[in-house]
GUGU-767473 format. One record per residue: x, y, z of N, C-alpha, C in turn. Coordinates in pm, whole numbers, padded with zeros to 5 digits, always signed. Example, Ala and Ser with C-alpha at 12.3 -4.5 7.8 and 13.67 -1.06 7.14 Angstrom:
! GUGU-767473
+01319-00569+00780+01230-00450+00780+01320-00330+00780;+01285-00225+00708+01367-00106+00714+01290+00003+00787;
//
This chain:
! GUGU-767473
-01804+02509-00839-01772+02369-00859-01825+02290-00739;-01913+02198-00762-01960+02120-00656-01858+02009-00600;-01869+01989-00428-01793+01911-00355-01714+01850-00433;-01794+01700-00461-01731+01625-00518-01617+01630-00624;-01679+01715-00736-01591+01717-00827-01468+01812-00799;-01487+01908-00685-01341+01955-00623-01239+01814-00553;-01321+01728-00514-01242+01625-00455-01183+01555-00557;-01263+01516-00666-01194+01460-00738-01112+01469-00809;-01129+01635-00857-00958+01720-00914-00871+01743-00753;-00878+01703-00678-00782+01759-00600-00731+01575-00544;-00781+01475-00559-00707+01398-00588-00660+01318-00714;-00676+01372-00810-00598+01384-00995-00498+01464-00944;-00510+01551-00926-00396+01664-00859-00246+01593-00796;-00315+01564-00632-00227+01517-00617-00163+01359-00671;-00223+01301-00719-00182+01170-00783-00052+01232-00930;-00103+01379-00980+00024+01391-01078+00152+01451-01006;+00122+01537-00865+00247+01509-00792+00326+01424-00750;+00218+01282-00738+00335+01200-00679+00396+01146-00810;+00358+01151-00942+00400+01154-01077+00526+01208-01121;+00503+01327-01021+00635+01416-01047+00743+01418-00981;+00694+01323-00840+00813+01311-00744+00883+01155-00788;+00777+01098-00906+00856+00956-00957+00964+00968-01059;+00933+01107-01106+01000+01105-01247+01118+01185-01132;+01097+01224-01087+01272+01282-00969+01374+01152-00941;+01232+01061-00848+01347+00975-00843+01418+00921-00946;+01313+00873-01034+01436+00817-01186+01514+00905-01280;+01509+01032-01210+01634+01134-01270+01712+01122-01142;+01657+01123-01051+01851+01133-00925+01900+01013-00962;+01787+00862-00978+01871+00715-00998+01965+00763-01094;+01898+00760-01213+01960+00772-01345+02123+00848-01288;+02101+00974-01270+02253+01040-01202+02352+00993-01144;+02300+00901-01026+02371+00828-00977+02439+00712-01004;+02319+00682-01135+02382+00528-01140+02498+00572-01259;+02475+00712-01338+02575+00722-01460+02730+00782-01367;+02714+00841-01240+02780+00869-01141+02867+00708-01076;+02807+00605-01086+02867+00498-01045+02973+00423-01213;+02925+00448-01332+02936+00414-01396+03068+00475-01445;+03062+00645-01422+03174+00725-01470+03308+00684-01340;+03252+00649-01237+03319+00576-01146+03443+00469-01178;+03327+00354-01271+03403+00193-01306+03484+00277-01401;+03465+00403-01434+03560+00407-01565+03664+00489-01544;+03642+00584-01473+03760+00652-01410+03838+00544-01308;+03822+00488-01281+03911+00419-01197+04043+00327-01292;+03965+00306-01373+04106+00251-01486+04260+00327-01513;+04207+00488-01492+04334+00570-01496+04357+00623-01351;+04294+00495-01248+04345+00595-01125+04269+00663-01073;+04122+00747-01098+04077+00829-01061+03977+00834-01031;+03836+00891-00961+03678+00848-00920+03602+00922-00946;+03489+00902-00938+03373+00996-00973+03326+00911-00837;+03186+01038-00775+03146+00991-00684+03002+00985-00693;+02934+00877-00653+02798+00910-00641+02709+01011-00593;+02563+01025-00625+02518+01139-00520+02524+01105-00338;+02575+01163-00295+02555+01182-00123+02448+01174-00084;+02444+01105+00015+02267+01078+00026+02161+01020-00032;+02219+01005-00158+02109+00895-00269+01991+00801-00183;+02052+00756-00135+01968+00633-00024+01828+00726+00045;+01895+00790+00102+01816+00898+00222+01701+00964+00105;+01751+01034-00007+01625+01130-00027+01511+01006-00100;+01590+00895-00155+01474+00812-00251+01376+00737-00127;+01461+00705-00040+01343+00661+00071+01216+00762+00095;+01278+00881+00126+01207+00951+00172+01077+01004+00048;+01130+00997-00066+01025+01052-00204+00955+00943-00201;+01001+00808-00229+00939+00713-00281+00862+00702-00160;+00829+00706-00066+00707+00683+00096+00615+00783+00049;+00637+00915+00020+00552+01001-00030+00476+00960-00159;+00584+00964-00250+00539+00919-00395+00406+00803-00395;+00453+00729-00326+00377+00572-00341+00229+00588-00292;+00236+00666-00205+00097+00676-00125-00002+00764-00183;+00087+00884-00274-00018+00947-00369-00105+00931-00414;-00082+00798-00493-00131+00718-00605-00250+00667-00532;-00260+00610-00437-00370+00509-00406-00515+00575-00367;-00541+00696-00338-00673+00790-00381-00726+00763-00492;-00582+00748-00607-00648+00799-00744-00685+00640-00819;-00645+00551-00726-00657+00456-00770-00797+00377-00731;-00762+00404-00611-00938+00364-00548-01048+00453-00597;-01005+00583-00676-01121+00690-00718-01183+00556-00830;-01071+00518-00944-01086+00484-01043-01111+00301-01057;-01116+00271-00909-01165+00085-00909-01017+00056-00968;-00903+00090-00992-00808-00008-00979-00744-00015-00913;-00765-00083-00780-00702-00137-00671-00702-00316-00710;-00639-00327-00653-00668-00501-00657-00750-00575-00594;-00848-00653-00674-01014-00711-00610-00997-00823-00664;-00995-00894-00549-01054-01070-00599-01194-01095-00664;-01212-01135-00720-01367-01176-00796-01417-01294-00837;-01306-01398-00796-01363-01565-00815-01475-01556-00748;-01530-01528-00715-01677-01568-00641-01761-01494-00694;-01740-01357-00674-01840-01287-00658-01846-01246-00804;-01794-01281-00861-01855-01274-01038-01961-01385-01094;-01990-01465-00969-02161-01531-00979-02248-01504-00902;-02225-01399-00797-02332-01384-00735-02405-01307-00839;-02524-01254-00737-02642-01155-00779-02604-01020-00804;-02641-00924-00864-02609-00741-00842-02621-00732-00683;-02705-00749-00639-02758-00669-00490-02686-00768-00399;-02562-00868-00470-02478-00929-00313-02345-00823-00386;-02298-00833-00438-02231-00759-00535-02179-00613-00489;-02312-00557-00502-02355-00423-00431-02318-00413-00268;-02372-00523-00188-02351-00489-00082-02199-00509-00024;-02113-00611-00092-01971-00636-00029-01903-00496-00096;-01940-00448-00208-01846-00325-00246-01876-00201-00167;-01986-00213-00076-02020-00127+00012-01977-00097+00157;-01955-00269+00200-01902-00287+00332-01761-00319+00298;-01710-00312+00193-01556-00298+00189-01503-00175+00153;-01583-00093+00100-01572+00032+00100-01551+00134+00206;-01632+00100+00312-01678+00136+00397-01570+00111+00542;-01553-00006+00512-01429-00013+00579-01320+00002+00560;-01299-00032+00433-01162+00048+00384-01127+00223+00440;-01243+00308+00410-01228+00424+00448-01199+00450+00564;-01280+00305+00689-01275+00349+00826-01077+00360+00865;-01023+00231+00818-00879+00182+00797-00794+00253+00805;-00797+00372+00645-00707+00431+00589-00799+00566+00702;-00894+00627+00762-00877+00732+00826-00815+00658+00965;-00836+00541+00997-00736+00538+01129-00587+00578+01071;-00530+00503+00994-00422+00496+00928-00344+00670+00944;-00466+00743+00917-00426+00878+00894-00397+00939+01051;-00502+00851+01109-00523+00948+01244-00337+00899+01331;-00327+00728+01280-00202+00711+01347-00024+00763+01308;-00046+00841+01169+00061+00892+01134+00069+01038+01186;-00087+01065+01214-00046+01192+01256+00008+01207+01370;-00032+01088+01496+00072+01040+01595+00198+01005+01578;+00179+00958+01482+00375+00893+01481+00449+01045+01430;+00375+01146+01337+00400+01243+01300+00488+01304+01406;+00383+01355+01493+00368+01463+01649+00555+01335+01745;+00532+01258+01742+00647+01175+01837+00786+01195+01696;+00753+01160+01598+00893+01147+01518+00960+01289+01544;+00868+01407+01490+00918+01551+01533+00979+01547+01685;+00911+01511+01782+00988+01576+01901+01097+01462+01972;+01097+01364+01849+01228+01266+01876+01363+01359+01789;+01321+01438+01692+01406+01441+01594+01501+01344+01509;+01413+01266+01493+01482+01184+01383+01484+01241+01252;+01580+01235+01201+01698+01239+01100+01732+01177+00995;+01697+01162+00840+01775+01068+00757+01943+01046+00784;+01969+00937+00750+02113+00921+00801+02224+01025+00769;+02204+00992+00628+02343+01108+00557+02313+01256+00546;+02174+01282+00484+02121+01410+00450+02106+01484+00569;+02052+01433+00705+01971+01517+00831+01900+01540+00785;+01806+01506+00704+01692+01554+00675+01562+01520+00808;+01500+01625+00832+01406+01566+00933+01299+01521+00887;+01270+01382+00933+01174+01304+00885+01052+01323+00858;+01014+01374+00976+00845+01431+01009+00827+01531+00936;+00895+01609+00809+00816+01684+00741+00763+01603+00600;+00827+01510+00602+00788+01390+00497+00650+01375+00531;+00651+01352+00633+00485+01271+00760+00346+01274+00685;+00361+01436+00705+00176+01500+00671+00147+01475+00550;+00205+01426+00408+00225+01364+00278+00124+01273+00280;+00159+01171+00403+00094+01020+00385-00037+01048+00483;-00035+01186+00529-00119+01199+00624-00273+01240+00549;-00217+01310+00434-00338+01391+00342-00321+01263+00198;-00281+01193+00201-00305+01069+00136-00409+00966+00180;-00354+00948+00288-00481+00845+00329-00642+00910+00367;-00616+01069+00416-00761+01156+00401-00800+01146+00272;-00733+01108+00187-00771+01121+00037-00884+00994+00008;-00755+00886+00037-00783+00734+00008-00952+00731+00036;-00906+00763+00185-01063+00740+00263-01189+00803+00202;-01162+00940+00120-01244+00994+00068-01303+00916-00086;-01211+00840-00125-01226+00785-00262-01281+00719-00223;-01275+00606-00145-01406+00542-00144-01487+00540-00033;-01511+00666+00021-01709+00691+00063-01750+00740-00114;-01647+00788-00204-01720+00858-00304-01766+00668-00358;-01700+00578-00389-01693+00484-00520-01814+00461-00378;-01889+00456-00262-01970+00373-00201-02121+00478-00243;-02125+00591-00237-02200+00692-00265-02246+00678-00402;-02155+00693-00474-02153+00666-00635-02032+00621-00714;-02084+00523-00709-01986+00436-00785-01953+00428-00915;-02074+00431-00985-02052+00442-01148-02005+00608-01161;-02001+00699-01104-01983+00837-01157-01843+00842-01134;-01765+00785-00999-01650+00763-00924-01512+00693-01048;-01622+00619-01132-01514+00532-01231-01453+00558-01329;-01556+00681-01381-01505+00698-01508-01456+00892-01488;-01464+00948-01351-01379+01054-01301-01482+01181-01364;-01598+01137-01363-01691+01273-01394-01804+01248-01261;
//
């Protein structure tokens, strides 16, 4: 299997994980919220149901992961959000060149982006920070958004390399 098209199943890939860490959160919500609900109703005879513990703590922590998945697979596929009042009168070859130098920088961005979580990574670990209720330690969340934005960055040198092949995921 050539480069590319390993890159491009391996960010389809991860874009249906963070798929799978969405459909979690709207099964713990869902739990919780029928957990708040069996709550309003037990309380009429006196009695409680309790929410999930930690609810707060793990959806922060999925949804930071979850969210960042997506945006590889989105920049693979040109739907990110692009202004085009203008440049839907220029020429092809002005056209061409801003999707190149925004490309281009975008990638530079999202690999700083990467390079600075992997710092905040390396300091959150030897702070040990903690979700509040859970203890969950933060910094193993980290490297998630870390191989996300290596992703991002990779999606578009591909959409700057080849763009029409980049769009339609062959």
């Amino acid at each position: 299997m050539p480069f590319k098209a390993l890159l491009i199943k391996l960010i389809e890939g991860w874009a249906l994980i963070g798929g799978a860490l969405l459909l979690l959160i709207v099964t713990i919500t869902a739990i919780n919220a029928a957990g708040f609900t069996g709550n309003a109703i037990a309380r009429l005879w006196g009695g409680t149901v309790s929410g999930l513990p930690g609810y707060e703590d793990a959806v922060q922590m999925l949804v930071g992961v979850a969210a960042l998945t997506m945006f590889p697979y989105a920049q693979l596929h040109k739907a990110h959000a692009a202004v085009d009042v203008f440049m839907q009168y220029a020429p092809d070859w002005a056209n061409r060149a801003v999707a190149v130098i925004s490309g281009l920088v975008l990638a530079a961005l999202v690999a700083w982006m990467a390079y600075m979580l992997i710092l905040g990574t390396i300091e959150v670990r030897s702070d040990n920070v903690e979700t509040t209720v859970l203890g969950w330690p933060v910094w193993i969340f980290m490297p998630f958004a870390v191989v996300s934005c290596l992703l991002w960055a990779a999606a578009a040198v591909l959409n700057v390399i080849a763009p029409a092949e980049t769009a339609d995921g062959t």
